[in-house]
Biopython code that builds the backbone (N, CA, C, O; Angstrom):
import numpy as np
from Bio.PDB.StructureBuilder import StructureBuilder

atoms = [
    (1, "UNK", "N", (7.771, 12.259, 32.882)),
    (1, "UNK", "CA", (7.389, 11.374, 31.793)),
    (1, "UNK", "C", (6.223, 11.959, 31.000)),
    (1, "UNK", "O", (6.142, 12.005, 29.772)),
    (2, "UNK", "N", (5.669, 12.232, 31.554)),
    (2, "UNK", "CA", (4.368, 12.939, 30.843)),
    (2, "UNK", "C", (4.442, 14.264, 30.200)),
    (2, "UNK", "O", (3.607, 14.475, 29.321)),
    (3, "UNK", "N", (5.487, 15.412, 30.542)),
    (3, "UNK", "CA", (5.813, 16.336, 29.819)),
    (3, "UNK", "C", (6.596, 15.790, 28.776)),
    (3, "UNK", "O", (6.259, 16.184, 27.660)),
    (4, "UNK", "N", (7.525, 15.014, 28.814)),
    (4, "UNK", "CA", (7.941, 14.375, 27.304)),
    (4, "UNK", "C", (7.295, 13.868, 26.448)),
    (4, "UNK", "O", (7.715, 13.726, 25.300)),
    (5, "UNK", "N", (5.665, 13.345, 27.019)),
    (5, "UNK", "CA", (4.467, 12.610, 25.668)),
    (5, "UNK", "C", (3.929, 14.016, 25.633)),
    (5, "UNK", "O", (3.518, 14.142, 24.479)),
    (6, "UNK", "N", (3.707, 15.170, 26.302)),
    (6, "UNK", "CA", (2.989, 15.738, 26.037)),
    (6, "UNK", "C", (3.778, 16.839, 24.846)),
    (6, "UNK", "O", (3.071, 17.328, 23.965)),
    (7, "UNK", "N", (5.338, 17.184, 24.912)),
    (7, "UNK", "CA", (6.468, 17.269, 23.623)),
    (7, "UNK", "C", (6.303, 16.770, 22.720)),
    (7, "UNK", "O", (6.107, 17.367, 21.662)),
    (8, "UNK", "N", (6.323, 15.774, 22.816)),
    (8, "UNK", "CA", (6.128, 14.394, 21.865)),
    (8, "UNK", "C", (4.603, 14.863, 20.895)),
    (8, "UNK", "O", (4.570, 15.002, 19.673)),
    (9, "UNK", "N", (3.973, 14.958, 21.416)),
    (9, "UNK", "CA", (2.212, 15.416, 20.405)),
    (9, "UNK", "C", (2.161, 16.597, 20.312)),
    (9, "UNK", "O", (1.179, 17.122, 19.787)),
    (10, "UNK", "N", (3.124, 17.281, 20.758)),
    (10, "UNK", "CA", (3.034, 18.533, 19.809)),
    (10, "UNK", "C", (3.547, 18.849, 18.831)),
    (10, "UNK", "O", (3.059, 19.559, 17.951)),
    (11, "UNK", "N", (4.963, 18.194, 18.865)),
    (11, "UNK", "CA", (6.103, 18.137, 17.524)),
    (11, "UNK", "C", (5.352, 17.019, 16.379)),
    (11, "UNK", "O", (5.594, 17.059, 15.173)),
    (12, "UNK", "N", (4.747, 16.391, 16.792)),
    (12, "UNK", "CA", (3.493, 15.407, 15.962)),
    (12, "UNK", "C", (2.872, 16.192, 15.343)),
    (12, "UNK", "O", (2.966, 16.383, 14.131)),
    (13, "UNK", "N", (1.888, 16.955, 16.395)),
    (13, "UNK", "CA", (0.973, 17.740, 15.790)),
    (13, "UNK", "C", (1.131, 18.511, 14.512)),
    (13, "UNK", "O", (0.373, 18.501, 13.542)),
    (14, "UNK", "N", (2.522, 19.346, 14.719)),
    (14, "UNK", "CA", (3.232, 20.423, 14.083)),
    (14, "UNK", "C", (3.435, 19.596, 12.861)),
    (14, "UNK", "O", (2.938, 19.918, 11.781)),
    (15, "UNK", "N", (4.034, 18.720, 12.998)),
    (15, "UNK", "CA", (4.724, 17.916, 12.005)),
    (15, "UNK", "C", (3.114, 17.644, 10.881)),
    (15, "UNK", "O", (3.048, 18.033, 9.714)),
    (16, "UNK", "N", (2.417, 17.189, 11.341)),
    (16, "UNK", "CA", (1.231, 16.691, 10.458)),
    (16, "UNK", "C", (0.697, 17.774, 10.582)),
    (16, "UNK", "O", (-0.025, 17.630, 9.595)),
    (17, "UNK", "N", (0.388, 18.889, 11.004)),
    (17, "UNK", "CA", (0.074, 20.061, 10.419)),
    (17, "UNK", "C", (0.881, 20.781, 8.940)),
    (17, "UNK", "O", (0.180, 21.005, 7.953)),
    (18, "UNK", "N", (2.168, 21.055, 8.920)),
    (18, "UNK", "CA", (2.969, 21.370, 7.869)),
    (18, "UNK", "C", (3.065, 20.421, 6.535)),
    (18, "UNK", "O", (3.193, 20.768, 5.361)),
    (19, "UNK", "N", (2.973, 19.246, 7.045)),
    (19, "UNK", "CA", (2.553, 18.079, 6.171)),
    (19, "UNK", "C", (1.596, 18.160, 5.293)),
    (19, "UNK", "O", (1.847, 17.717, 4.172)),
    (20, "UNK", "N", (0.377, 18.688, 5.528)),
    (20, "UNK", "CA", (-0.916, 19.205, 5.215)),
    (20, "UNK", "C", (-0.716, 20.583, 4.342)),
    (20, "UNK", "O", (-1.649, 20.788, 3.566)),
    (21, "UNK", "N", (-0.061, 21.195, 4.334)),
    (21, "UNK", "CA", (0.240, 22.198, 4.406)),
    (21, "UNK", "C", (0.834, 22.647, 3.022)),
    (21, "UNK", "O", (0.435, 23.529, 2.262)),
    (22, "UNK", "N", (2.241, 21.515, 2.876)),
    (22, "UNK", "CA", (2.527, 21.437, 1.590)),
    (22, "UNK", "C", (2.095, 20.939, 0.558)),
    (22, "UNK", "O", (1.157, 20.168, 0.358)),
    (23, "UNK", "N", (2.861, 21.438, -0.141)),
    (23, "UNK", "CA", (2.082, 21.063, -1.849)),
    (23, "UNK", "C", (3.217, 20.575, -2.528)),
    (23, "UNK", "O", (3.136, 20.546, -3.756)),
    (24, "UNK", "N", (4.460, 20.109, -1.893)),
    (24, "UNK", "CA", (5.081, 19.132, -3.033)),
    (24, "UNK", "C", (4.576, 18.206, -3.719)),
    (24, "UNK", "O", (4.702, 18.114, -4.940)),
    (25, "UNK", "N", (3.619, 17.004, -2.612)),
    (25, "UNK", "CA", (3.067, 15.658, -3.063)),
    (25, "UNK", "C", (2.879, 14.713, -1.679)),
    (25, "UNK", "O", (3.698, 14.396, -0.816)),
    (26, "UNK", "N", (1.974, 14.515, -1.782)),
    (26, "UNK", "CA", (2.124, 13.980, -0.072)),
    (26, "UNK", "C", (2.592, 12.242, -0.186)),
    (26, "UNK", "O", (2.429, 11.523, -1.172)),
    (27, "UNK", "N", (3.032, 11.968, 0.759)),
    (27, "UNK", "CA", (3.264, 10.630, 0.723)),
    (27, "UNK", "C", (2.337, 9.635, 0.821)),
    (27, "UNK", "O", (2.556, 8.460, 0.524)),
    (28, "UNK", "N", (1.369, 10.049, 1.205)),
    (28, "UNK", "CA", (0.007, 9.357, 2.131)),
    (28, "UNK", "C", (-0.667, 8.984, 0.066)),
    (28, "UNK", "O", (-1.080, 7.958, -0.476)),
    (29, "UNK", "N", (-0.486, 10.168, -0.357)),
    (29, "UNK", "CA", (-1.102, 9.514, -2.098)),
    (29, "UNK", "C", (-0.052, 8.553, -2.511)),
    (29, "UNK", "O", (-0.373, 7.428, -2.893)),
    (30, "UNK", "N", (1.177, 8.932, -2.457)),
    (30, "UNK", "CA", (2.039, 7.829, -2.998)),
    (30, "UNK", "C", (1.816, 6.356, -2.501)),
    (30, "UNK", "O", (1.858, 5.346, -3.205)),
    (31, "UNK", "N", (1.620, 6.414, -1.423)),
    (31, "UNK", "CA", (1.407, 5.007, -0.290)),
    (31, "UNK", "C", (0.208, 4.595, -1.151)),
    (31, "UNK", "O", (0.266, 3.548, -1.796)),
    (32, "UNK", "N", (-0.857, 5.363, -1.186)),
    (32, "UNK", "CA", (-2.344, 4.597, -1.576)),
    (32, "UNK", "C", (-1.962, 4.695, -3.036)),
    (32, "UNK", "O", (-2.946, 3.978, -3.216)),
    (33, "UNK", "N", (-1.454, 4.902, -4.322)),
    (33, "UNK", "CA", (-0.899, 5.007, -5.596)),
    (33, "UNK", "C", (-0.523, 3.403, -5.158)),
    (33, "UNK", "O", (-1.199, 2.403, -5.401)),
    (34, "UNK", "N", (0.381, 3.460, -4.654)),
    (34, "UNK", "CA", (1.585, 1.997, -4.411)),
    (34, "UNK", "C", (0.520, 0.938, -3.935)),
    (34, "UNK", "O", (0.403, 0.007, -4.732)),
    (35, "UNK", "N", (-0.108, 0.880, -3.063)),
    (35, "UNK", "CA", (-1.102, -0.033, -2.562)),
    (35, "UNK", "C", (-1.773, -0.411, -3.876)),
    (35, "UNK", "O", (-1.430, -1.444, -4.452)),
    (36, "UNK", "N", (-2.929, 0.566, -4.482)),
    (36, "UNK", "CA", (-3.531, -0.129, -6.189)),
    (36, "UNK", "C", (-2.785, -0.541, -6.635)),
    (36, "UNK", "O", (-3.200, -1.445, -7.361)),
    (37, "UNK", "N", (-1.409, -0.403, -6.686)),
    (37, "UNK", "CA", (-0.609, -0.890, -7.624)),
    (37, "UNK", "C", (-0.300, -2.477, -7.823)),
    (37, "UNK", "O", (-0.112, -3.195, -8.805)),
    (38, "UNK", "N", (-0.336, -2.667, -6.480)),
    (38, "UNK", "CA", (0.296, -3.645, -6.024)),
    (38, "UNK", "C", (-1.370, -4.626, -6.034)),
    (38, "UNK", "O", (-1.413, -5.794, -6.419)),
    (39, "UNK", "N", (-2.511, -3.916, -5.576)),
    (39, "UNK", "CA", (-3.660, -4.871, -5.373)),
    (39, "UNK", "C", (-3.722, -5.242, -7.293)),
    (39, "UNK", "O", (-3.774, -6.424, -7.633)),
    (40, "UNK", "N", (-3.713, -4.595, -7.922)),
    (40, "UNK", "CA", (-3.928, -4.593, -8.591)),
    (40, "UNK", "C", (-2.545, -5.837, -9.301)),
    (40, "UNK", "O", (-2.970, -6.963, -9.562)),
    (41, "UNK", "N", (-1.853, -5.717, -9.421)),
    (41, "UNK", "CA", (-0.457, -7.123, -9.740)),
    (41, "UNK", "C", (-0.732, -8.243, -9.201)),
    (41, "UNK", "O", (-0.628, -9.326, -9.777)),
    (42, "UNK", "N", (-1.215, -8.024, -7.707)),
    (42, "UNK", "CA", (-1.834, -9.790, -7.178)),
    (42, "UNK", "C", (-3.442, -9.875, -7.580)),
    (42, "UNK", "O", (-4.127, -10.702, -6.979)),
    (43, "UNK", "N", (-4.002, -9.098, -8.509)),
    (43, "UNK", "CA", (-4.815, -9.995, -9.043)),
    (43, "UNK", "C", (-4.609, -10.662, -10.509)),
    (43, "UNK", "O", (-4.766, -11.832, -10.857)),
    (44, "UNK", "N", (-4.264, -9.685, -11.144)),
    (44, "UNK", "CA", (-3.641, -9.835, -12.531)),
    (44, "UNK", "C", (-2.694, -11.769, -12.407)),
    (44, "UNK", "O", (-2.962, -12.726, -13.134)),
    (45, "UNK", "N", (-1.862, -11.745, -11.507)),
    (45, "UNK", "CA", (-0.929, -12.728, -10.776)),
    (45, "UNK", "C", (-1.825, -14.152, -10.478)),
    (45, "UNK", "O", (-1.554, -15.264, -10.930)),
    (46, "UNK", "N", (-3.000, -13.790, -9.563)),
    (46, "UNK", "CA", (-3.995, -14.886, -9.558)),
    (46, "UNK", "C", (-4.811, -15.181, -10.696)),
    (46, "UNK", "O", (-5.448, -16.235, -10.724)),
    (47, "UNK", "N", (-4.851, -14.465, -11.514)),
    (47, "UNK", "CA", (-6.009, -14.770, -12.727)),
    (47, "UNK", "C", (-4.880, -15.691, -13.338)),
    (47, "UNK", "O", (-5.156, -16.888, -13.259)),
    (48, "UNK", "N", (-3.540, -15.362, -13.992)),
    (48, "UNK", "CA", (-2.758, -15.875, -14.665)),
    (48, "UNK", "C", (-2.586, -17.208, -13.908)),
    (48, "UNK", "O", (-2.607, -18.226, -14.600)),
    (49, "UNK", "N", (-2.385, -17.357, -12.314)),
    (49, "UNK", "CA", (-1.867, -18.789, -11.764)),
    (49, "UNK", "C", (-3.052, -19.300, -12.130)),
    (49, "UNK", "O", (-2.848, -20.294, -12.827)),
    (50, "UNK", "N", (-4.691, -18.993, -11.923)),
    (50, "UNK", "CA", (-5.662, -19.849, -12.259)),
    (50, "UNK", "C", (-5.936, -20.183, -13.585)),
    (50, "UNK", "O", (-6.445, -21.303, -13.578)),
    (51, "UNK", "N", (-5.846, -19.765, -14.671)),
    (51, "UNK", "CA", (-6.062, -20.251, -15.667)),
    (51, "UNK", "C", (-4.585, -20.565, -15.913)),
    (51, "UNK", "O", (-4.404, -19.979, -16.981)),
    (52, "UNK", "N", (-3.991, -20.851, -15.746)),
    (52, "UNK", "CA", (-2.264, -21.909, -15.395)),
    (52, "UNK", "C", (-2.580, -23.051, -15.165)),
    (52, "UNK", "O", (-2.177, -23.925, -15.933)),
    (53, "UNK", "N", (-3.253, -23.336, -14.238)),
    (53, "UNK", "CA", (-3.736, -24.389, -13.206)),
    (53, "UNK", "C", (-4.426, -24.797, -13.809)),
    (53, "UNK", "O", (-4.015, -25.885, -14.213)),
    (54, "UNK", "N", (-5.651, -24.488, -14.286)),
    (54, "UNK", "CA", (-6.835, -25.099, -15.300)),
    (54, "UNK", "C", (-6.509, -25.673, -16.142)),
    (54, "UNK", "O", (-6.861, -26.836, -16.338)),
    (55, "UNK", "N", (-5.445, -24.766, -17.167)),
    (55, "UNK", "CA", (-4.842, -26.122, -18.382)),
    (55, "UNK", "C", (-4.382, -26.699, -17.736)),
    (55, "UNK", "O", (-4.999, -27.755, -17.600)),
    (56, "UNK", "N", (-3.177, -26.615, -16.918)),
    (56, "UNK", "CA", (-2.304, -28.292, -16.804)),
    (56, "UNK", "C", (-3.094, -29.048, -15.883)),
    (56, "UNK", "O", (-2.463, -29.974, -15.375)),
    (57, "UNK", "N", (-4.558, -28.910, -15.427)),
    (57, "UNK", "CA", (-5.182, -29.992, -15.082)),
    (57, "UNK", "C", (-6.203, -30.676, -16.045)),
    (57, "UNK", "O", (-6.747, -31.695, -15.618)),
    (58, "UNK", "N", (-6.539, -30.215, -17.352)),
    (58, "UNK", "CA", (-6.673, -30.398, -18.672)),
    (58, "UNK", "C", (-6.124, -31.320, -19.313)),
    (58, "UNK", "O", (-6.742, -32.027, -20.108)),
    (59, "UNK", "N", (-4.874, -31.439, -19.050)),
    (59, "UNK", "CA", (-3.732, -32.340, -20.083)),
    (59, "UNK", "C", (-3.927, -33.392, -19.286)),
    (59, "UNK", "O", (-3.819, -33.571, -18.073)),
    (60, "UNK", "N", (-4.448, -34.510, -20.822)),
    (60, "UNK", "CA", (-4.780, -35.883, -20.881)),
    (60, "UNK", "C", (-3.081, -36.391, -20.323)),
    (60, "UNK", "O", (-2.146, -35.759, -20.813)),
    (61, "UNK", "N", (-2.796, -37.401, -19.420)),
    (61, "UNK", "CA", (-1.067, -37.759, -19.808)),
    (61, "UNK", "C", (-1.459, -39.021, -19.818)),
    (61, "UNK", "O", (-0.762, -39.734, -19.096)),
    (62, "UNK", "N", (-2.604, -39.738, -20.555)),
    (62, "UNK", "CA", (-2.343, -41.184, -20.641)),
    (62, "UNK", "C", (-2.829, -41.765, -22.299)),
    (62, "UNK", "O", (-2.699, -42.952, -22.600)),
]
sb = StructureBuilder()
sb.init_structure("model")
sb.init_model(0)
sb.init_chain("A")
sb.init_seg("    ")
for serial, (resi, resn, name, xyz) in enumerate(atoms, 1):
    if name == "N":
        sb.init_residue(resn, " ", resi, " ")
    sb.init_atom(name, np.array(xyz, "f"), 0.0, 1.0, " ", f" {name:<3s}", serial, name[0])
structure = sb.get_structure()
């Protein structure tokens, strides 16, 4: 069992070594690109529901 974890973190290792390595584009920027993206839509999203909310608690209905 333990020579298979110890397989196991080396083909890891290797793997995130070569990873590093290249220069296509790493995924790890795309992930954090996608994350702002997204923090950035749920705030935009809350500003719009709150001032949503503000007028229609505004409107006189009597």
């Amino acid at each position: 069992m333990i020579i298979h974890l110890q397989v196991l973190a080396s083909v890891l290792r290797a793997r995130v070594a070569a990873s590093w390595r290249s220069e296509d584009g790493s995924a790890v920027e795309k992930v954090i690109l996608t994350a702002v993206f997204a923090a950035l839509a749920i705030a935009v999203g809350a500003i719009i529901v709150a001032k949503v909310t503000a007028k229609a608690k505004s409107i006189n209905l009597n």
